[in-house]
N, C-alpha and C positions, 0 to 999 in steps of 0.2 A: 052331649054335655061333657065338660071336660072335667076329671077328678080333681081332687082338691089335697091340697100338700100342706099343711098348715095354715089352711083355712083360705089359701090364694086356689086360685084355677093353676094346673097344673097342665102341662100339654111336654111327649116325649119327642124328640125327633134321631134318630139313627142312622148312624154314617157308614162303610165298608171301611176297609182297608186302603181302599183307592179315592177316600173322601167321596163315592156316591150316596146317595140317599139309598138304605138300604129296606126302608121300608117307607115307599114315596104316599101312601094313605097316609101315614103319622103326617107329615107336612099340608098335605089337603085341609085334614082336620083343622090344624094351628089357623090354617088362614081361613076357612071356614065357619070356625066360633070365636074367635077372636073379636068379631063384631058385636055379635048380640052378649058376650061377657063385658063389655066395655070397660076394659082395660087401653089404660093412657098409658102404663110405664111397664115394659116386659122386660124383667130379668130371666137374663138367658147364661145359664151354668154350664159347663164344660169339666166332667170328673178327671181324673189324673191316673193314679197307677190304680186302675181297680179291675176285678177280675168276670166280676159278672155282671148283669141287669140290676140282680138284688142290692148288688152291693154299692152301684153309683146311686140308685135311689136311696139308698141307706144315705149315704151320704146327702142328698140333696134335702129328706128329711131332715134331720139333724140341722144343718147350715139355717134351712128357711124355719125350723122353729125357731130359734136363735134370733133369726130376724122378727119375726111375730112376736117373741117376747119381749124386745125390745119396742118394738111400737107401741105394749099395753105397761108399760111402765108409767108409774105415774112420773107427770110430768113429759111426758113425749107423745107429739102428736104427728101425724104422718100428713101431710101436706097436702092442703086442700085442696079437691077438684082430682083425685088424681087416685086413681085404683091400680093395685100392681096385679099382673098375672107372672108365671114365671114358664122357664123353658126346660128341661133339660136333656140336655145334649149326651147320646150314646155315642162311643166309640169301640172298636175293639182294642181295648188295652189288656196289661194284664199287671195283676201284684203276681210277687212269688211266695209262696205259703210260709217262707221265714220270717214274712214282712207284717209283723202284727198291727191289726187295724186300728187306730185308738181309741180310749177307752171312751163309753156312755159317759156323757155327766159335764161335771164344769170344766177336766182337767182335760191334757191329751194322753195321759200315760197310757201304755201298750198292754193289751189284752195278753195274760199269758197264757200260752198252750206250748202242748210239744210239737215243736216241727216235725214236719216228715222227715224220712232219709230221702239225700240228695239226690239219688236216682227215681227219684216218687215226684220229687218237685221238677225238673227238666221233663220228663215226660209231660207234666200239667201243662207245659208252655204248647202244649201243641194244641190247646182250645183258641191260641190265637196266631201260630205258626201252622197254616194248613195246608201248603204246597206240598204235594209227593217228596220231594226233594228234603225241604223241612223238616218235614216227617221226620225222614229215614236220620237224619244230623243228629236229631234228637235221642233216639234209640242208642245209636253210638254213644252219641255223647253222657246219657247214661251208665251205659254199660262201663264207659270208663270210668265215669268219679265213684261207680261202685268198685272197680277192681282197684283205680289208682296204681298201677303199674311205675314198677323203679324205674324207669326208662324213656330217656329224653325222647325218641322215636314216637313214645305216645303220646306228649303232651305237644310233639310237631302235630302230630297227626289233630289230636283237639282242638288245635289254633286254625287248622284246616276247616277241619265240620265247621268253625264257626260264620264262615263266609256266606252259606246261605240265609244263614238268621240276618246278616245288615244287609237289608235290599240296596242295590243299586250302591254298593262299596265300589266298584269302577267308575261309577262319575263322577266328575267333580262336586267336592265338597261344599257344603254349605261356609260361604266367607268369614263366619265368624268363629270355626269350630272343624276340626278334622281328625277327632278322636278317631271313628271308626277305622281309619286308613293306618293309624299308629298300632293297633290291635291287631288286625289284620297282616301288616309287612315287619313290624318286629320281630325280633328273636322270641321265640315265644318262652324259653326260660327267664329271659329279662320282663319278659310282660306279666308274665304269671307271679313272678316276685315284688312287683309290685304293685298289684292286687292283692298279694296276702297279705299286705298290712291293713288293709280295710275288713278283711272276712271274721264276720262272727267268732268261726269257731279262735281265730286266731287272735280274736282281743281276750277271748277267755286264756288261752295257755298263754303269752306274754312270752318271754322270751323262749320258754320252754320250746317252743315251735320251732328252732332251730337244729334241735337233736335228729329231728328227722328233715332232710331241707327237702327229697318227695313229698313227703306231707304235708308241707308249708306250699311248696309250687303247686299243688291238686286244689290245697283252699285255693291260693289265688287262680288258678282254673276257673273256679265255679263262680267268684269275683266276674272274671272277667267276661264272663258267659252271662252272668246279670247284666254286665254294662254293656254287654251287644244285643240283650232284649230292650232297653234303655235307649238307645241308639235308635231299633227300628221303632219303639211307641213314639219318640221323639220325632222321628219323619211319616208316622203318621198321623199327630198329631195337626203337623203342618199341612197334610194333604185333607185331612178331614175342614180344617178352618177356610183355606184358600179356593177349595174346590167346592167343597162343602155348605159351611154356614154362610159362607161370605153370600154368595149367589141366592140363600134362602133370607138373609136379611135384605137382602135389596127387591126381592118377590115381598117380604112384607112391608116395604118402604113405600113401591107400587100400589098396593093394595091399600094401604091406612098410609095413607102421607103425615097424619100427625099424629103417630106411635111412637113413644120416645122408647127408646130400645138401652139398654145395661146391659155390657159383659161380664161375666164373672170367669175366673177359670183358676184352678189347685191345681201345681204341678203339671205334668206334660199338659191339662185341659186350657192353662194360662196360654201355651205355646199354641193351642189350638183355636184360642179365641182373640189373639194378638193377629194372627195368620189371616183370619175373619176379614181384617181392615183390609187386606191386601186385593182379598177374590169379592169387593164389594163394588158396586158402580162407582164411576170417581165421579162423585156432585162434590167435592170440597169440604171441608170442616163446617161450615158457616152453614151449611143447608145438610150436616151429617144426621142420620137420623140415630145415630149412635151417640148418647148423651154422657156415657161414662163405659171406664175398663178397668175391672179391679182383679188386680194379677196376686194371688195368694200362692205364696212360694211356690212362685214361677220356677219347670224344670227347662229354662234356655239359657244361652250366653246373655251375660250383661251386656254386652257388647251390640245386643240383636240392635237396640233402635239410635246408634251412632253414626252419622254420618262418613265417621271418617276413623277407620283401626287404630287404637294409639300407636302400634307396630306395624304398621301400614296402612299409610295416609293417603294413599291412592284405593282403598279397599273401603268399604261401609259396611253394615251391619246387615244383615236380611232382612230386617224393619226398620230400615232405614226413614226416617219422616211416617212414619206410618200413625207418630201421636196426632201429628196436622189432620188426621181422617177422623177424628173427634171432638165432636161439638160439646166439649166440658172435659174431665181431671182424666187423665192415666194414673193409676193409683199403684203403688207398685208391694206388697209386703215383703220384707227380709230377714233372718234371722242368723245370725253363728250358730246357734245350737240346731240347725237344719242339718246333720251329719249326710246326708242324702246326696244333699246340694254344694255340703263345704270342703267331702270327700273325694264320695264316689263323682261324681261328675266331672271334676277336675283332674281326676289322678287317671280317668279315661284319656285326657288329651293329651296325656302329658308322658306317657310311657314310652311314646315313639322320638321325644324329640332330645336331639343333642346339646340344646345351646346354653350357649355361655352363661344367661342371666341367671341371675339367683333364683333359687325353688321358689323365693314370695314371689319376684316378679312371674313364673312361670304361671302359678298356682290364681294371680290376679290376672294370666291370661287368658284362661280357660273356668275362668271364674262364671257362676250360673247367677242373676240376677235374682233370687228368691233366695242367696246369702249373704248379696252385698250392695242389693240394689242397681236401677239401671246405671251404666256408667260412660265418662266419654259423649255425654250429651246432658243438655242443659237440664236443670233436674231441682224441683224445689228440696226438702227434707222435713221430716216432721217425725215425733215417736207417738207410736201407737198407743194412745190412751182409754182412756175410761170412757164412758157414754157421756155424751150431752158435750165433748170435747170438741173444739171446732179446728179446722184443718185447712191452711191457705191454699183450696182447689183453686185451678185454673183450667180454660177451656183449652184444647191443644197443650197442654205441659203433662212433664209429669210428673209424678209428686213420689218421693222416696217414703216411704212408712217404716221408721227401724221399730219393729218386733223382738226385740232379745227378751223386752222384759217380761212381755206375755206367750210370746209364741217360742215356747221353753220348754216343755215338755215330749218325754218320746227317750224309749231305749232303742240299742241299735239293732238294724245297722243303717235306719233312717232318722234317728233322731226326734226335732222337734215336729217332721216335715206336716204329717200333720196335725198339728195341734191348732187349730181354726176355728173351731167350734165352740165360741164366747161371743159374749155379749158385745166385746170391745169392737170385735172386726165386725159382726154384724152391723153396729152402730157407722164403723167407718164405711162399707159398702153403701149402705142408706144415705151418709150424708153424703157423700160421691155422685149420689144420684140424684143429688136435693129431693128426697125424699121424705123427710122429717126435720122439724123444728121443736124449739126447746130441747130438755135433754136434762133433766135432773136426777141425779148420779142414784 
């Protein structure tokens, strides 16, 4: 029997590092009860930056009360004939202990505690960095941001150790994005200074942070040492989707040929269930057994499902047509107040490059989709409202959702990123999925 998560059947499934199934019983089970639960509509969740088991369940609780609440509102009825069960998808990701998780209740505001010291928090990355090699980066790379040494020599050496944290930094990049390669082959004083305009401690002291300019480059160190853990949850987020769910949605597609299937995915888990459409059998949009994909501030390039780079028009996006593999809405949510997304992501790609354009156009180049929406591809628009609001989906398109005015809340150094957890987006994931009618506020 399978547990129950807000009153739906619940079923987990777990991916490695290399997108295998890392525990192939979870997946037997899903497609083993699946039938006798007789579920027609399965949402399937993909968590983002989280650190443990506890904590992505934590979240999938939260998200699917949300959803439950919304369906026993008066005036909302969940759509006839049609029983949802839900998925949720593990990964090995990880938060960094700075990153406060948001708050219980109707807001997103950030739970406050005291962080660890920096040398407490880079050791923690080794529950999902666990190559010998890894390992040993991490140790160093502690021991420095504890000493912080006056001495350009150490912070060459930092920008070193970080090479093994972004896997596979010698291949070619992803077309839409080649932050890690700019981190990596820059001057690493230049890198590190531009990361300390993003770091915690250095929106607290403001200018004062210049009196010491070591202590300003050590914050941006530890900056840029987040944005190379960033990097690798980001490529495996992709491997977990392409290699991973894709190939597990298409084993339930065989199995229940009239399973209507919903993605959902927060942050890197968006990138993970976007990825999904890529490693799934190609039957076409028309006969897709994926009926909807609701991307809540998505941690990827805008750029992912463009055919063609506005700076190179010989180049496309790594989901390129990939909405065509969906029989109904791409839903996209956005926000400015994502600091996560409107920051740190973009000022990753941009440390390494020389050119001429202007910082906006740079900053709109390496822009993340979950601050400004998909871009560079045909795209409806609509803002994110209230319940019972209706929303011009289409089947293969995708639909922009501006979020500023709800998905607002969050201190830094992520912002609003997650503030999800309201009635409004539940309501828009359900109508995404035609899954409910009426809708009285």
């Amino acid at each position: 029997m399978p547990e129950q998560v807000a009153g739906f059947p619940f079923w987990e499934v777990t991916f490695d590092e290399r997108g295998a199934l890392a525990r192939p019983a979870e997946a037997e089970a899903l497609l083993g009860e699946l039938p006798s639960a007789g579920v027609t509509d399965l949402l399937v969740m993909a968590h983002g930056w989280n650190s443990t088991r506890e904590t992505a369940r934590d979240l999938y609780s939260r998200f699917f009360a949300q959803v439950r609440a919304v369906l026993e509102r008066p005036g909302v009825r969940q759509t006839p004939r049609t029983t949802i069960g839900i998925v949720g998808v593990i990964w090995p990701s990880m938060r960094w202990p700075d990153e406060p998780l948001p708050a219980r209740g109707g807001g997103g505001a950030a739970r406050l505690r005291r962080a660890p010291a920096d040398s407490t928090q880079v050791r923690a990355l080794k529950a999902v960095f666990t190559a010998p090699e890894q390992r040993r980066a991490l140790d160093e790379l502690a021991r420095l941001l504890a000493t912080r040494p006056a001495d350009p020599k150490a912070l060459a050496r930092f920008q070193q150790l970080l090479r093994p944290l972004v896997a596979g930094a010698d291949a070619a990049p992803a077309v839409e994005d080649n932050g890690e390669q700019a981190l990596l082959t820059a001057h690493p004083q230049r890198v590190f200074a531009h990361f300390s305009a993003v770091g915690p401690r250095r929106r607290r002291q403001g200018a004062a942070g210049f009196s010491n300019p070591f202590a300003t480059l050590w914050d941006g160190a530890k900056e840029a040492l987040r944005a190379a853990t960033y990097w690798e949850m980001k490529k495996r987020a992709g491997l977990a989707g392409k290699d991973g769910l894709g190939p597990l949605l298409g084993r339930l597609r065989a199995a229940q040929p009239r399973l209507r299937l919903h993605l959902l995915g927060h942050s890197f888990g968006a990138r993970l269930v976007s990825f999904s459409l890529t490693g799934m059998p190609a039957d076409g949009a028309a006969s897709s057994p994926v009926k909807s994909v609701i991307l809540l501030q998505g941690a990827f390039s805008h750029f992912a499902f463009t055919p063609a780079l506005p700076h190179d028009r010989a180049r496309g996006g790594a989901l390129a047509g990939a909405e065509r593999r969906v029989d109904g809405p791409v839903v996209v949510t956005h926000s400015q107040r994502d600091t996560a997304l409107g920051e740190l992501y973009p000022l990753a790609s941009l440390v390494g490059r020389d050119d001429a354009a202007a910082a906006d156009d740079l900053l709109f180049r390496w822009g993340a989709i979950g601050y400004d929406g998909a871009q560079a591809v045909p795209a409806g628009a609509a803002r994110l409202g209230a319940v019972g609001q209706a929303y011009p989906f289409a089947a293969g398109a995708i639909l922009n959702l501006d979020g500023n005015a709800l998905i607002a809340t969050g201190g830094p150094p992520s912002g609003a990123h997650g503030d999800i957890f309201d009635p409004e987006t539940a309501w828009a994931s359900l109508a995404a999925a035609d899954l409910v009618v009426g809708g009285a506020v």
